[in-house]
C-alpha positions as CSV (number, residue, x, y, z in Angstrom):
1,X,20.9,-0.1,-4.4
2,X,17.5,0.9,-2.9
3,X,16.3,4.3,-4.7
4,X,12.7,6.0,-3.9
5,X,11.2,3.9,-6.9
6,X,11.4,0.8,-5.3
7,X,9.5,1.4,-1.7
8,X,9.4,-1.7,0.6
9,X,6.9,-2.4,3.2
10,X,7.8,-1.1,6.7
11,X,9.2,-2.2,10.3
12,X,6.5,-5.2,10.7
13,X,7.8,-8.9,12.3
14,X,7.8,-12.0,10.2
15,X,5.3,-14.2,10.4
16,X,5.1,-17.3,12.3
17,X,4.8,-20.1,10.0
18,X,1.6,-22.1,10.5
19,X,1.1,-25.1,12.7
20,X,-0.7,-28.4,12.9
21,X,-3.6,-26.6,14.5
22,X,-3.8,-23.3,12.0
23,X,-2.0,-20.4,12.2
24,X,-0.6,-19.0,15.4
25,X,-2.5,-16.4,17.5
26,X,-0.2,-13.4,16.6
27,X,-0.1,-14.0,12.8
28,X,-1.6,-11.3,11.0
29,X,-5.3,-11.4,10.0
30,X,-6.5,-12.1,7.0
31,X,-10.0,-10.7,5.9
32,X,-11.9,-11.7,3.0
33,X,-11.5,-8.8,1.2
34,X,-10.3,-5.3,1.7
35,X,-10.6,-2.2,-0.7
36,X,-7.6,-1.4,-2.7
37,X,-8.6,1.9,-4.7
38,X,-6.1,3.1,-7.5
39,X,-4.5,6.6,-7.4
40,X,-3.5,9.4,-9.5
41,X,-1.9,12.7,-9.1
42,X,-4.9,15.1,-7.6
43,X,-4.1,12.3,-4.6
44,X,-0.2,13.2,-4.0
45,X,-1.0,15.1,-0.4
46,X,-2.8,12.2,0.6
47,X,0.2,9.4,-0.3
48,X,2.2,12.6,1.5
49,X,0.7,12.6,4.4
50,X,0.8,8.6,4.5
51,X,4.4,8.6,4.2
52,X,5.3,11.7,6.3
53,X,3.3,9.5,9.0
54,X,5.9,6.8,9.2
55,X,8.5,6.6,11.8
56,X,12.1,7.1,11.4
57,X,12.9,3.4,11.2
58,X,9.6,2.7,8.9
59,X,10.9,5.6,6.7
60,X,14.2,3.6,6.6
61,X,13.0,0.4,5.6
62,X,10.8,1.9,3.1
63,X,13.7,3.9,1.1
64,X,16.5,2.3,2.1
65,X,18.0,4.9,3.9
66,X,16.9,7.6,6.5
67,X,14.4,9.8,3.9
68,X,13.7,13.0,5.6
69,X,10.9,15.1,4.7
70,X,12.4,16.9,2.3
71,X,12.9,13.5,0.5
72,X,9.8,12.1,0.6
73,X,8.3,15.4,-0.6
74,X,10.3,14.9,-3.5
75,X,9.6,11.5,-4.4
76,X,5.6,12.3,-3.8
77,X,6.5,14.7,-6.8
78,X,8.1,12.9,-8.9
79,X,5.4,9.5,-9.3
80,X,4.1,9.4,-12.7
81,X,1.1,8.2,-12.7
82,X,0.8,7.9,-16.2
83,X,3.5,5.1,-16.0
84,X,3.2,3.1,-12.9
85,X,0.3,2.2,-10.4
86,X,0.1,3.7,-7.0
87,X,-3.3,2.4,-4.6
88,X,-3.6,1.9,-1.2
89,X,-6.2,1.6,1.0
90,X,-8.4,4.0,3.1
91,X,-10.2,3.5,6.8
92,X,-13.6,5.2,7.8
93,X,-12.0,8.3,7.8
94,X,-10.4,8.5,4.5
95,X,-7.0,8.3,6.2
96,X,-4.8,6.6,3.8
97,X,-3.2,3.4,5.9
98,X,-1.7,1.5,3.5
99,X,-0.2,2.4,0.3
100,X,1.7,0.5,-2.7
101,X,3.5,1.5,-5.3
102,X,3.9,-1.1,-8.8
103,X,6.6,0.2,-10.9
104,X,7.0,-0.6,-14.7
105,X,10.1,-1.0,-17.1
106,X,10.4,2.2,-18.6
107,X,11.0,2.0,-22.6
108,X,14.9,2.9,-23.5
109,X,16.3,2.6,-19.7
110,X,19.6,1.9,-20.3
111,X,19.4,-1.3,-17.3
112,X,16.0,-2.6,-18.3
113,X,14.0,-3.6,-15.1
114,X,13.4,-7.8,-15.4
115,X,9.5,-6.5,-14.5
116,X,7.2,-4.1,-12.7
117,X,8.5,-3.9,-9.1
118,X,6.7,-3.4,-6.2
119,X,6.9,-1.9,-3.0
120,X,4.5,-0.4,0.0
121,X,3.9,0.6,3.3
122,X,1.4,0.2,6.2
123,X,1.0,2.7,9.3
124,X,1.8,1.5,12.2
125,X,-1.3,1.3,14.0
126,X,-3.1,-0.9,11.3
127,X,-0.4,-3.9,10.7
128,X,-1.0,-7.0,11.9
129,X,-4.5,-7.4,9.5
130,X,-2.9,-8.7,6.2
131,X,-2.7,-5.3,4.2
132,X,0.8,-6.2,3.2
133,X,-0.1,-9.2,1.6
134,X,-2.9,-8.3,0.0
135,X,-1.9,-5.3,-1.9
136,X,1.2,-7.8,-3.0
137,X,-1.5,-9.9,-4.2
138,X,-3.2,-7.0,-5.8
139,X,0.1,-6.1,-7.8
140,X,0.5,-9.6,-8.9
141,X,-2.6,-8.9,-10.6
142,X,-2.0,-6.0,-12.1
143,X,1.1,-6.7,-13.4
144,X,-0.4,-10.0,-14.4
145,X,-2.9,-8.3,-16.7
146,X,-0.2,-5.8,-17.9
147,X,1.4,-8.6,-19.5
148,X,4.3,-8.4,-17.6
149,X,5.5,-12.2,-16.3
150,X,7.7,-10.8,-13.8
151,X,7.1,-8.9,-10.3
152,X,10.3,-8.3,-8.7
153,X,11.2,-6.3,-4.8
154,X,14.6,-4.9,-3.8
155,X,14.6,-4.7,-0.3
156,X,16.7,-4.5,2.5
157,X,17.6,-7.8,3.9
158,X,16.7,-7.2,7.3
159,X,13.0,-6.6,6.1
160,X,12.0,-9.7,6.7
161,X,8.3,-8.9,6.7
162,X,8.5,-7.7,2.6
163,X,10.4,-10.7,2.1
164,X,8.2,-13.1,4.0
165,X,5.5,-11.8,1.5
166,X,7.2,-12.8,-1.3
167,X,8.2,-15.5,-0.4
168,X,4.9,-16.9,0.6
169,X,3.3,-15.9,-2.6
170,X,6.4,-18.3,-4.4
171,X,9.1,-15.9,-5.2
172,X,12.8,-16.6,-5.2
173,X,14.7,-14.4,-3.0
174,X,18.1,-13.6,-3.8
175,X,20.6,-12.2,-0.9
176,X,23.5,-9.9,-1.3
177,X,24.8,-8.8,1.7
178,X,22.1,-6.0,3.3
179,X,19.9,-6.4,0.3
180,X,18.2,-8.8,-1.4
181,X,15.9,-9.3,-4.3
182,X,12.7,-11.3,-4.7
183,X,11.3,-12.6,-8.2
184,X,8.0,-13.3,-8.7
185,X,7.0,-15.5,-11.9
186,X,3.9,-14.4,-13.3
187,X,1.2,-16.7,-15.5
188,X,-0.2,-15.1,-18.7
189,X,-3.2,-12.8,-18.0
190,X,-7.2,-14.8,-18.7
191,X,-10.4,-13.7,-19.5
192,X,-10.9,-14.8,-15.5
193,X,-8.2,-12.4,-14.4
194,X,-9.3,-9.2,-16.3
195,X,-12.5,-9.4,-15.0
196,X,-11.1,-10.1,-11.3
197,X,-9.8,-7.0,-11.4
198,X,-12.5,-5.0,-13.2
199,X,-14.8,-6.2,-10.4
200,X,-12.2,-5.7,-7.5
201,X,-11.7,-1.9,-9.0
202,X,-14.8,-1.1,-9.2
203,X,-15.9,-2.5,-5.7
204,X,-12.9,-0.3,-4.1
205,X,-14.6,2.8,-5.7
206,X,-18.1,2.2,-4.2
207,X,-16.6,1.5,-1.0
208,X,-14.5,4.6,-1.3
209,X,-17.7,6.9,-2.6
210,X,-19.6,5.3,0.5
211,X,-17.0,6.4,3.0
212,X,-17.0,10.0,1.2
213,X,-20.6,9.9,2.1
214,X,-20.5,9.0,5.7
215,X,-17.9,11.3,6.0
216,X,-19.9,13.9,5.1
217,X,-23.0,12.9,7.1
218,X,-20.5,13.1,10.2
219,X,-19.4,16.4,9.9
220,X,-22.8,17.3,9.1
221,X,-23.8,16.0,12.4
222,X,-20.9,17.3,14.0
223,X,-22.0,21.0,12.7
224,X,-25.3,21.0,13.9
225,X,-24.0,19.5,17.0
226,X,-22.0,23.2,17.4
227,X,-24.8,25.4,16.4
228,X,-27.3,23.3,19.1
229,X,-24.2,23.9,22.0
230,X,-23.8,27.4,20.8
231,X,-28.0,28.1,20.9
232,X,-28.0,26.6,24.4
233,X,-25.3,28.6,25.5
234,X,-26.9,31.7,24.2
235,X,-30.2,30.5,26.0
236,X,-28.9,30.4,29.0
237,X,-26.9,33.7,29.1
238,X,-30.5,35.3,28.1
C-alpha cells in the first residue's frame, strides 16, 4: 500500500514516445545538466514548504491518498537523514522546485525492502523540463554506489508519468489493480561512477553557494533601493 516513505512524482502527462523526426514538441525538455544538491535536517522547512505547495491532486499522487497538512508536517518530521537521501533542486530564488526522496532497506525490518526506493515531486509551474527524470537518474546513482542493485517505485497506477520514468530508464513495472511497482536492476558501482557523483555533488553545491550569493546581492540592492525612495520622499516633503 502507498505509505509517506515511498513518495511518487506528481500529476504530470506521459510522455509522447519519440518519432522518426525526434521527439515531439510537447515532450519535456531535457537540459544538459541541472543541479541536484543533497539534504539534511536543518533543511526540513524548505522540503515543507515544497510539499505544502502541491495541489490537492499532486498531494494525492505523491502519498497515495489525500495527505493534508497535518500529514505532510508529519512525514517532513519523521525523514531521517541519517538513513536515506533526500535532494532536490533549487531555482534563482532558492525555492525548492523539485524534490526526491531515495529510501534504503532498513536492517531487521520484518518485510525487507528488495532495494532503496524512490520517489519525488516537481511543482507545478516547473514540469515539463525533465526534473523528474533526472533526479531518477540521480537516485540510480546513488543507489548504484551504495551498493544496492535494486531501485524499486510503488506508485499508483494512474501515475503514468512516475511510471513512464521508469520505464524508460528499463525497469519492469508490475500492475496490481490501482498500484503498481517498478524494478529497476542496478550494475555494480566503478571507479567511473564514484567519481560521477563526487563531481556532480560537488558542482550542485557551487551552484547552490552561487545562488546564496546573488540572493544576497538582490536584497542588497533591493534595500538600498528603499532607503533612496525613502530619502527622496523626505526631500521632497522638505
Amino acid at each position: 500500500m502507498p505509505n509517506a516513505s515511498v513518495p511518487t512524482e506528481p500529476g504530470r502527462a506521459a510522455v509522447p514516445p519519440a518519432t522518426r523526426d525526434g521527439p515531439p514538441a510537447d515532450a519535456p525538455q531535457q537540459p544538459p545538466w541541472i543541479p541536484i544538491r543533497s539534504l539534511a535536517a536543518r533543511h526540513r522547512a524548505r522540503i515543507a514548504e515544497h510539499l505544502l505547495a502541491l495541489p490537492e491532486r499532486d498531494r494525492y499522487l505523491r502519498f497515495g491518498y489525500a495527505a493534508g497538512d497535518v500529514q505532510i508536517q508529519r512525514y517532513v518530521d519523521g525523514l531521517d537523514f541519517d538513513r536515506d537521501e533526500v535532494f532536490g533542486v533549487f531555482n534563482r530564488k532558492l525555492v525548492l522546485i523539485a524534490l526526491a526522496h531515495l529510501a534504503y532497506p532498513r536492517p531487521g525490518q520484518p518485510t525487507p525492502m528488495p532495494g532503496a526506493e524512490f520517489g519525488g515531486s516537481v511543482l507545478p509551474a516547473a514540469r515539463g523540463r525533465g526534473y523528474g527524470a533526472r533526479l531518477f537518474e540521480h537516485a540510480m546513482l546513488h543507489a548504484r554506489n551504495r551498493g544496492l542493485d535494486t531501485l524499486f517505485i510503488h506508485a499508483l497506477s494512474e501515475n503514468t508519468t512516475m511510471l513512464h520514468i521508469a520505464r524508460r530508464a528499463g525497469a519492469k513495472v508490475q500492475r496490481d489493480g490501482s498500484e503498481s511497482e517498478a524494478f529497476l536492476k542496478l550494475p555494480q558501482d566503478t571507479l567511473a561512477s564514484r567519481m560521477e557523483q563526487w563531481v556532480g555533488d560537488g558542482a550542485a553545491e557551487l551552484d547552490y553557494r552561487l545562488k546564496q550569493q546573488s540572493r544576497l546581492v538582490d536584497d542588497l540592492i533591493d534595500v538600498i533601493g528603499d532607503v533612496r525612495d525613502g530619502l527622496a520622499g523626505r526631500a521632497a516633503k522638505d
